[in-house]
NUFI-902455 format. One record per residue (C-alpha): x, y negated, z. Coordinates in steps of 0.05 Angstrom, whole numbers, padded with zeros to 5 digits, always signed. Layout:
# residues N
XYZ;...
# end
This chain:
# residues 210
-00349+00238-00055;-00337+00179-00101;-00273+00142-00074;-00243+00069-00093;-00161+00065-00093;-00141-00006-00098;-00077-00025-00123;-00052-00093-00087;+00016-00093-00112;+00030-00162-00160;+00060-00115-00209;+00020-00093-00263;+00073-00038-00277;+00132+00003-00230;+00104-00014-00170;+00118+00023-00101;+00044+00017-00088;+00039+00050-00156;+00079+00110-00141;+00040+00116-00071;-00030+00121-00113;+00003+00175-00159;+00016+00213-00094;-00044+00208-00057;-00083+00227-00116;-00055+00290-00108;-00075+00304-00042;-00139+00286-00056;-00142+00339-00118;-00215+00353-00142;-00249+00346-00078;-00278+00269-00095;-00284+00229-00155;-00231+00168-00161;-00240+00106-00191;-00180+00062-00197;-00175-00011-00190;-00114-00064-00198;-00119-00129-00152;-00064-00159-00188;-00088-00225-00191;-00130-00276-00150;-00187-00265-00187;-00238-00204-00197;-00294-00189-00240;-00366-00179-00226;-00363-00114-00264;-00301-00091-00216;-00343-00115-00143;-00401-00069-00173;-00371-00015-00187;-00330-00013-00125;-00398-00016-00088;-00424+00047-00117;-00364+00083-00081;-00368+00117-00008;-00288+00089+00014;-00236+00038-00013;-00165+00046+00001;-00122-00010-00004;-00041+00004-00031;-00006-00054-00015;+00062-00078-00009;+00087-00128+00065;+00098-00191+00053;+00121-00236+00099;+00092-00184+00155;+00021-00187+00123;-00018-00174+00056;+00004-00211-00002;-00043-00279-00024;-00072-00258-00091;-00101-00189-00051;-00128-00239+00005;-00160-00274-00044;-00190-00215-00062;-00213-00193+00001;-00250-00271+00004;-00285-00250-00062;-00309-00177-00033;-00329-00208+00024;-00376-00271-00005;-00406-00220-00054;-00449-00202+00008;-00429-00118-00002;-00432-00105+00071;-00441-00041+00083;-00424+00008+00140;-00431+00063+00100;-00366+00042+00062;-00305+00065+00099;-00237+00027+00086;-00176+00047+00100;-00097+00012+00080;-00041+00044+00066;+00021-00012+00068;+00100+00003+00037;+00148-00038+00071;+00219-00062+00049;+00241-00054+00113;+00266+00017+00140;+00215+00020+00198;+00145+00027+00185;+00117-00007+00243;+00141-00069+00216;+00064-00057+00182;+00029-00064+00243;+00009-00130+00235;-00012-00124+00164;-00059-00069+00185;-00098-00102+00232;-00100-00164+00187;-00138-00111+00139;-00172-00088+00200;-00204-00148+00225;-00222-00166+00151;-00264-00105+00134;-00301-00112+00209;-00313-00185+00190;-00345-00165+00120;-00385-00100+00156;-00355-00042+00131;-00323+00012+00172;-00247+00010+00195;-00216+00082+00184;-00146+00070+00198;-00089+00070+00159;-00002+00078+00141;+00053+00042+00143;+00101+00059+00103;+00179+00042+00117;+00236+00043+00064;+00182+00028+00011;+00237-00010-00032;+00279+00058-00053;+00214+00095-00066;+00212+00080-00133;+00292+00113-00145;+00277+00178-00106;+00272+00240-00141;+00215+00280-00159;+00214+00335-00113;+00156+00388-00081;+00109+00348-00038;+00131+00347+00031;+00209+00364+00017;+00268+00308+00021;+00267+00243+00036;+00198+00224+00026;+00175+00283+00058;+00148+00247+00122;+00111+00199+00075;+00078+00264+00041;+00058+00289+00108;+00027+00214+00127;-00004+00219+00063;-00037+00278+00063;-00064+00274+00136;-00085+00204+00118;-00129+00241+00049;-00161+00286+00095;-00189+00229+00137;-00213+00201+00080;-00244+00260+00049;-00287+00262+00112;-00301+00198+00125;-00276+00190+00199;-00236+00144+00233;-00153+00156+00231;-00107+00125+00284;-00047+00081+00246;+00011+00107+00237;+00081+00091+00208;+00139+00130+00179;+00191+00121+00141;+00244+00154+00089;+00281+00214+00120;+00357+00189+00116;+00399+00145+00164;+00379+00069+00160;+00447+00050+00149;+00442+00087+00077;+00378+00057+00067;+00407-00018+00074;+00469-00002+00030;+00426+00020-00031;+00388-00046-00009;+00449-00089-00009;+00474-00061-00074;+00392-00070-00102;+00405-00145-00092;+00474-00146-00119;+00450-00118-00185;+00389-00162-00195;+00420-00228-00175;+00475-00210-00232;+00427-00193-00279;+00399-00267-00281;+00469-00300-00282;+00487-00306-00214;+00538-00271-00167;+00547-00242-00094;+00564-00302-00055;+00498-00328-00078;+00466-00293-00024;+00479-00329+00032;+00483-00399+00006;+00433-00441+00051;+00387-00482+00001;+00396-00551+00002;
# end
């Protein structure tokens, strides 16, 4: 099985999206050939669109924005979809990280995804959303399936299996396995360190633009 794993992140490099490919590779193992593709801008090539085509399911790594799928990756999906590849022997399938703690805060995203690949003929198989996507990238590198991305690993590997067979997977959402109220301290101390890094301070937060 020949298999197409689309990273939607904006970020070339680092990305949480990234990380998620890295892991789902593994689950996936030997049992299908990948091909890997980065929509990281608005744009793709011919050469990308045809070789996706030759491949049995795409699934689309993505990061929530603003409760749906970033612009440049929409673009994207415009592209795919006036290049006339539909298809219902091509299965797609999303798997969305989310800054927020819950993971059903993806929801939306994944029926945005949903709707699209109906629209353009190809086959909805379902997908993940994945909560506390903002600290994945600081978590340490432990067995599959142990600590706190461990219900991630287990999302992740159920969702590979679907894949691998080609049949349809109900959403679901997870997130990191520790308290929320740890999760938004790391964030709060995230933003503290970036905004100082380009010159500004704390109280910046919360100033209302003018």
């Amino acid at each position: 099985m020949k298999i197409t794993l689309i990273n939607g992140s904006p970020k070339v490099k680092s990305s949480a999206s990234g990380a998620l490919i890295e892991d789902f590779k593994g689950y996936l193992g030997e049992k299908a050939e990948v091909v890997e593709v980065g929509f990281h801008t608005t744009t793709l090539t011919k050469e990308v669109i045809e070789e996706m085509s030759k491949t049995e399911a795409w699934v689309f790594v993505y990061p929530l924005y603003v409760d749906g799928i970033p612009g440049h990756l929409l673009s994207c999906l415009v592209q795919l979809e006036q290049a006339c590849l539909q298809n219902p022997q091509i299965h797609i399938y999303g798997i969305v990280n989310c800054g927020f703690y819950e993971g059903v805060q993806a929801e939306l995203s994944l029926k945005i995804l949903q709707n699209w690949s109906l629209k353009a003929g190809f086959v909805w198989g379902g997908g993940v959303g994945i909560g506390g996507g903002g600290g994945l990238a600081m978590m340490p590198k432990l067995e599959p399936g142990h600590g706190p991305k461990a219900p991630i690993d287990k999302a992740l590997q159920g969702l590979s299996e679907t894949v691998l067979k080609k049949v349809v997977h109900e959403n679901c959402y997870v997130s990191v396995a520790f308290p929320r109220s740890l999760y938004r301290m790391g964030a709060q101390s995230g933003w503290r360190q970036m905004i100082k890094a380009n010159g500004g301070t704390a109280k910046d937060l919360s100033k209302i633009p003018e």
